[in-house]
C-alpha positions as CSV (number, residue, x, y, z in Angstrom):
1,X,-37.8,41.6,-155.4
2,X,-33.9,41.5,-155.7
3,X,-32.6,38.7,-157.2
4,X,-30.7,35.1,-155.2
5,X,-27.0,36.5,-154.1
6,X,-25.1,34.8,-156.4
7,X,-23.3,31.0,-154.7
8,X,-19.5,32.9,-154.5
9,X,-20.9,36.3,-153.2
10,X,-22.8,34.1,-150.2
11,X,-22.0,35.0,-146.8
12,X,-19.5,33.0,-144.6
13,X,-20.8,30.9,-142.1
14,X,-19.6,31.3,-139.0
15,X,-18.1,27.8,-138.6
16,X,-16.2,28.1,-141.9
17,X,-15.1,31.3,-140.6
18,X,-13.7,30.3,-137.7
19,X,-12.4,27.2,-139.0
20,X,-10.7,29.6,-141.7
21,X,-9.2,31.9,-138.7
22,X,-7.2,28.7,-136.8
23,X,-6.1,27.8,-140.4
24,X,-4.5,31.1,-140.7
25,X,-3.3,31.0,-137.4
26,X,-1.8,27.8,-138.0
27,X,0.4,29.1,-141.1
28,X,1.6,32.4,-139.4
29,X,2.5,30.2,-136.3
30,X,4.9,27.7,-139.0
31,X,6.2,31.3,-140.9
32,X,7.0,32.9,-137.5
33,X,8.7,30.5,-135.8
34,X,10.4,29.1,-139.0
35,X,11.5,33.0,-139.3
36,X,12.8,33.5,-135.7
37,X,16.1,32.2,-136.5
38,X,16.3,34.8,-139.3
39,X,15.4,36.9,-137.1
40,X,17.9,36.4,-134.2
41,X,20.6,36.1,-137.3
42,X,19.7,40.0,-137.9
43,X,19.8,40.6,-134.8
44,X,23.1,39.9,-133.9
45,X,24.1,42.3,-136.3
46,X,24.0,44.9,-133.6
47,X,23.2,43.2,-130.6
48,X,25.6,39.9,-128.4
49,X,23.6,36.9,-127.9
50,X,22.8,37.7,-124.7
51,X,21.1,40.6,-125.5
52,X,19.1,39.7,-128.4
53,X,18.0,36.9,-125.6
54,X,16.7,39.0,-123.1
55,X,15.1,41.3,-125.2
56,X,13.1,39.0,-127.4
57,X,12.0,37.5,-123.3
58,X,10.9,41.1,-122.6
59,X,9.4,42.2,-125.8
60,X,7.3,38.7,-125.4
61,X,6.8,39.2,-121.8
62,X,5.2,42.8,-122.7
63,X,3.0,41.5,-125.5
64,X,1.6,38.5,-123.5
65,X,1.1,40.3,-120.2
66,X,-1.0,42.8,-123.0
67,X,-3.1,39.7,-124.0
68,X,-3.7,38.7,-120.4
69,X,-5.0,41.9,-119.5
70,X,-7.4,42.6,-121.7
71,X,-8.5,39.0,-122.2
72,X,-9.0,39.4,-117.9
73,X,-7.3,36.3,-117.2
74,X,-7.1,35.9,-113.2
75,X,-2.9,35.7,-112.1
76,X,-2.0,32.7,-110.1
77,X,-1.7,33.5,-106.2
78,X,0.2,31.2,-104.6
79,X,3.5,30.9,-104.4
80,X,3.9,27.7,-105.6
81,X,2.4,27.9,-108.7
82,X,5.0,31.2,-109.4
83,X,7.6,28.8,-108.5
84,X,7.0,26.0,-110.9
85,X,6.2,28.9,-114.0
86,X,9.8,29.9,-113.0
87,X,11.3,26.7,-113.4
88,X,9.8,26.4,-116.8
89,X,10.4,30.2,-117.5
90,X,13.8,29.7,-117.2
91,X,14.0,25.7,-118.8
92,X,11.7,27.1,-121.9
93,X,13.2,30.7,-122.1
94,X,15.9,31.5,-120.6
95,X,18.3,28.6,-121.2
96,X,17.3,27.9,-124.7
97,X,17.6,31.7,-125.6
98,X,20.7,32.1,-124.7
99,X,21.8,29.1,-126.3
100,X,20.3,29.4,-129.7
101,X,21.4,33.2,-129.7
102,X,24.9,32.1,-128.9
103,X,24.9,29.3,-131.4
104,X,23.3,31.6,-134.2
105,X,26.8,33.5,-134.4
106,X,28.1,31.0,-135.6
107,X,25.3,28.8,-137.5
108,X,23.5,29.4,-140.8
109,X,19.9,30.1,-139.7
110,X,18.5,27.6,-141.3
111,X,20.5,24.9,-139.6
112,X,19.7,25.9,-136.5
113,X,16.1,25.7,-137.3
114,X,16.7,22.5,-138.8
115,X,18.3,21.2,-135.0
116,X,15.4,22.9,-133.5
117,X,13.0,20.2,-135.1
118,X,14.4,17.8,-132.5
119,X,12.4,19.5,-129.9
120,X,9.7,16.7,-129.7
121,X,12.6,13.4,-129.7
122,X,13.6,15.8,-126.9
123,X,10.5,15.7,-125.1
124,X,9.7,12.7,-125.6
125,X,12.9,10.9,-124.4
126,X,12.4,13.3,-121.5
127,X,8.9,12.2,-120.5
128,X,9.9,9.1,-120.8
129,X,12.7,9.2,-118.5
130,X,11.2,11.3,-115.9
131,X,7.5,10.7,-115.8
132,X,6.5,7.0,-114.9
133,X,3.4,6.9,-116.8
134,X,4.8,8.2,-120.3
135,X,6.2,4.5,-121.2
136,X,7.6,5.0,-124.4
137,X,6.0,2.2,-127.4
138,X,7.8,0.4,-130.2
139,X,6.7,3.3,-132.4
140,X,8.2,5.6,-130.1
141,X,11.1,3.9,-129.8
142,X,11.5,3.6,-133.4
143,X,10.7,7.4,-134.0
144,X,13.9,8.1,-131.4
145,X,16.2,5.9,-133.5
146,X,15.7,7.8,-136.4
147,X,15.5,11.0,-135.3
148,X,18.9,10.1,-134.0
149,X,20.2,9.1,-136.7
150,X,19.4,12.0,-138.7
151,X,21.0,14.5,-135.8
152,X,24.3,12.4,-136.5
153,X,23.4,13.2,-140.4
154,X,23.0,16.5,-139.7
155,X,26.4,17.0,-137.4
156,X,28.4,15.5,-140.2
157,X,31.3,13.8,-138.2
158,X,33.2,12.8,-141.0
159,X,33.4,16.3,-141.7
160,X,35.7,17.0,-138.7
161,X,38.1,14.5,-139.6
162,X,41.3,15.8,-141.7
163,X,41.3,19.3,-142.9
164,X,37.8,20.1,-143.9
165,X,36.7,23.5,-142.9
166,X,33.1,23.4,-144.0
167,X,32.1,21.7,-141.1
168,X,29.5,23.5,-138.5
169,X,31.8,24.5,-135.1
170,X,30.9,21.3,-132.7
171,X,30.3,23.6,-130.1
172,X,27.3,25.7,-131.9
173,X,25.8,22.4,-132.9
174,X,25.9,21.1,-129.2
175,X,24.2,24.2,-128.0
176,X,21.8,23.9,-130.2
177,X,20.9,20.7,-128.6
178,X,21.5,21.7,-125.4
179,X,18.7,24.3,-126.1
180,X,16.2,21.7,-127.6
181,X,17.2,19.4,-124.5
182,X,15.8,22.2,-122.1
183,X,12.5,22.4,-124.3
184,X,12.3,18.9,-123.7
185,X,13.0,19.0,-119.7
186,X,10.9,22.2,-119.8
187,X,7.9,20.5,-121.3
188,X,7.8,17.6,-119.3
189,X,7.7,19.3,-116.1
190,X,5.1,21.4,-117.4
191,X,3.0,18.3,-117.9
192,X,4.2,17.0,-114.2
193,X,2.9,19.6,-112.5
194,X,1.4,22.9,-114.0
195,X,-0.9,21.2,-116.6
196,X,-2.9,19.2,-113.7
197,X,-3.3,22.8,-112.2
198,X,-6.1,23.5,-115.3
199,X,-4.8,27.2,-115.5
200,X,-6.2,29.0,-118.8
201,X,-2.8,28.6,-121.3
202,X,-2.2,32.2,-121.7
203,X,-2.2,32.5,-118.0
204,X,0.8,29.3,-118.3
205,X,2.4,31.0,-121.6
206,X,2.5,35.4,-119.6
207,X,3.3,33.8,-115.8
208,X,6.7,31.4,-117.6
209,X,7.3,34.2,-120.0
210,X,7.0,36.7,-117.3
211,X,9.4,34.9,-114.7
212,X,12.2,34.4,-117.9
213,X,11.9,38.3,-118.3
214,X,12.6,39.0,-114.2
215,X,16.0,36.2,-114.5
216,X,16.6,37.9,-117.6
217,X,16.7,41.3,-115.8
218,X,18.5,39.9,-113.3
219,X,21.0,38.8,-115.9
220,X,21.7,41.4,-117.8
221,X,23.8,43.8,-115.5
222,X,26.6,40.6,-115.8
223,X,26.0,39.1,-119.4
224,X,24.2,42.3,-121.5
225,X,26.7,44.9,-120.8
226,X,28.7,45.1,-124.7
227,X,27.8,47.9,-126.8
228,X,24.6,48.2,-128.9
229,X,24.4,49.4,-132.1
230,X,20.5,49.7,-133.5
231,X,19.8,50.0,-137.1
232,X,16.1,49.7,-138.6
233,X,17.0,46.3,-139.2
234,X,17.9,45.1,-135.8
235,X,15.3,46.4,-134.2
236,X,12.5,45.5,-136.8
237,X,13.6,41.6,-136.2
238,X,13.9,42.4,-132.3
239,X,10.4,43.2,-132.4
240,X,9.0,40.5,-134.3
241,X,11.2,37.8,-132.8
242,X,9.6,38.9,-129.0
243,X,5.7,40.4,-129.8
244,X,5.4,37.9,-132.4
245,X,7.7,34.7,-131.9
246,X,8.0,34.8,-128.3
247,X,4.5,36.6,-127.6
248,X,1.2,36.5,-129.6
249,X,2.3,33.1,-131.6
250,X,1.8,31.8,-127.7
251,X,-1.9,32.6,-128.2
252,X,-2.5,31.5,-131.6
253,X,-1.4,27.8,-131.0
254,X,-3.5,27.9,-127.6
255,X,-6.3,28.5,-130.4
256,X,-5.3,25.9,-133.5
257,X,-4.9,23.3,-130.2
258,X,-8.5,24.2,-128.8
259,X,-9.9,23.4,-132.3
260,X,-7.5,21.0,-134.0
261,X,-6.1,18.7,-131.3
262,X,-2.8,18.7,-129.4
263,X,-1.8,16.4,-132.1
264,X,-2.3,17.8,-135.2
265,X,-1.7,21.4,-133.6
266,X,1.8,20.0,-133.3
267,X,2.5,18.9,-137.3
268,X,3.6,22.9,-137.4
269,X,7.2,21.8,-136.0
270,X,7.5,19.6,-139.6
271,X,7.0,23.2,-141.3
272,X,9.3,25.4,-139.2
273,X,12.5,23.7,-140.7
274,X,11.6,24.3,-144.0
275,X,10.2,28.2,-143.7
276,X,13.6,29.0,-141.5
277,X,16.3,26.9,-144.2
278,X,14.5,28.3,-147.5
279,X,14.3,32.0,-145.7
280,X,18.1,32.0,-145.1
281,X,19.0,30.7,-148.5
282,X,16.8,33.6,-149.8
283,X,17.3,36.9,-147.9
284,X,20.9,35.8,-146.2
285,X,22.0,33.7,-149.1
286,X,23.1,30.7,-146.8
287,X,24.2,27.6,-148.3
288,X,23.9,24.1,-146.5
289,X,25.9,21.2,-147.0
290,X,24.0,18.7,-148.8
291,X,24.0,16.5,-144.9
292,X,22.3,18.9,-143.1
293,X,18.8,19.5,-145.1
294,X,18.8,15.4,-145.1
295,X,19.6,14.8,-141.4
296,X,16.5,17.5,-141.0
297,X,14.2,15.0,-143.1
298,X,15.0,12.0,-140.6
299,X,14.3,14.1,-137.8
300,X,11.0,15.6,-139.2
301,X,10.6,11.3,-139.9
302,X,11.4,10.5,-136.7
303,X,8.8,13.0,-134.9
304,X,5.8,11.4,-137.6
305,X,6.8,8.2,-136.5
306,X,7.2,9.0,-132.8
307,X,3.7,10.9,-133.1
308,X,2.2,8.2,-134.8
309,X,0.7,10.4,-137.4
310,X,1.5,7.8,-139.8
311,X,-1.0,4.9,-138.9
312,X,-4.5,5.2,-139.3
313,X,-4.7,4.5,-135.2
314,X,-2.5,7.6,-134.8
315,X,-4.7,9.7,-137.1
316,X,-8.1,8.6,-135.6
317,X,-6.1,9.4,-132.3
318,X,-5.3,13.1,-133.2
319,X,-8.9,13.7,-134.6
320,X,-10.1,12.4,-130.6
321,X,-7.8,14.9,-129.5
322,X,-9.2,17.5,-128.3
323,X,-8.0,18.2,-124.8
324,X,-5.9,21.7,-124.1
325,X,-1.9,20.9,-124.6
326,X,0.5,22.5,-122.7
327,X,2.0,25.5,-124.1
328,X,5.0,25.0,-126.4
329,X,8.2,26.3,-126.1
330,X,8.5,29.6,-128.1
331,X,10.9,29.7,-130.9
């Protein structure tokens, strides 16, 4: 009779399995989209802002429609439902892409993912503002504040006054904003009216991502039409920025939010910063003002305190949190 397998050569359960699959999951959703503005800084290496836009919307189109198809997710038929997943294709793609792309020519990477951790202030001063029911608390409140504050840290306006030339151009900065804003408008009208609709999230993330890819078709001819110039480079970031960033990572957090909670699904925005500032510093030897990396902290601050994942109420809350969350804006 063979002897007891040994306690470390045991099988895996199946729970602890899984469990160790959405963990993983979880990490390569905070190293992708902490990379994607390395990724989009490659990029424009050979490629204008526009079209390193429109191609990460196709590449991701292609990859999710991919996942929808084999996964036999039924298409939304009416026509209404297409119209609202264009209105968000275009707030949660389009806009932002184009912005971000255009900002990262002249923005170190990781600043720009450092401004991209405003997305939930965004969204929540957006919900607030537009739907009735999403009252903001004190907490909330307080969260804003700060994360305010620490967007003024991290613009620096005493570095625009006299003749300092290490400031970040105003403009790139704003746009940066400007593309968190949209993720902020896009979100809440995803909650308004295509959440209530109960259509399976990759469904929501292939039909928005779809949409952005016909605008961004329809774009191109006007906006996409400088020269290209492809090295391995360029095209290996291209493709990781859409399949990956703008595609598959779509399905992955539909999975950590299915077993973790829309609330703790959403600590991977405090890890993004931090992945995109340390990977420019490493591979494009970007240096930050000393500013900018604290103005990041006080946003990341303000998001735990608007999220409440500071007080034991907000932690029993994300734990209760189960229900499906509406699919975040890619990165």
């Amino acid at each position: 009779m063979p002897p007891d397998p040994a306690p470390d050569s045991a099988p895996v359960s199946a729970p602890a399995a899984a469990s160790q699959l959405v963990a993983a999951q979880y990490v390569a959703n905070a190293l992708i989209w902490g990379s994607s503005f390395l990724f989009m800084k490659v990029a424009l290496e050979g490629l204008s802002a526009p079209q390193v836009a429109i191609g990460r919307i196709l590449l991701g189109a292609l990859a999710l429609v991919v996942v929808a198809a084999l996964s036999r997710r039924a298409w939304p038929r009416s026509p209404r439902v297409w119209g609202h997943l264009l209105v968000i294709g275009v707030l949660l793609c389009v806009l932002p892409f184009l912005a971000f792309a255009w900002a990262g020519q002249h923005l170190a990477s990781g600043l720009s993912s450092i401004l991209n951790a405003t997305t939930p202030l965004m969204t929540a001063g957006a919900a607030a503002a537009l739907l009735p029911a999403e009252r903001l608390t004190r907490r909330q409140r307080l969260g804003l504040v700060v994360g305010a504050v620490g967007v003024v840290v991290i613009v620096g306006p005493w570095t625009y006054v006299g003749d300092l030339v290490d400031a970040a151009p105003l403009s790139a900065v704003l746009a940066c904003l400007g593309a968190t804003a949209c993720y902020g408008l896009g979100m809440t009208y995803l909650r308004r009216f295509v959440t209530p609709l109960h259509l399976p999230s990759v469904t929501v993330a292939a039909g928005q991502v779809g949409c952005a890819a016909v605008v961004a078709l329809l774009l191109a001819p006007f906006v996409a039409r400088t020269p290209v110039h492809l090295t391995t480079s360029v095209v290996v970031c291209m493709v990781l920025l859409g399949v990956l960033g703008t595609g598959l990572a779509y399905v992955w957090n539909t999975q950590v939010v299915a077993a973790w909670g829309a609330q703790r699904a959403s600590t991977v925005t405090y890890l993004t910063p931090v992945v995109g500032v340390v990977l420019g510093m490493l591979v494009l030897d970007e240096h930050l003002e000393w500013y900018e990396p604290v103005g990041g902290l006080l946003v990341v601050l303000g998001v735990v305190v608007a999220q409440g994942t500071l007080s034991s109420r907000g932690a029993r809350r994300a734990r209760a949190d189960r229900e499906a969350a509406p699919v975040p804006a890619p990165r």
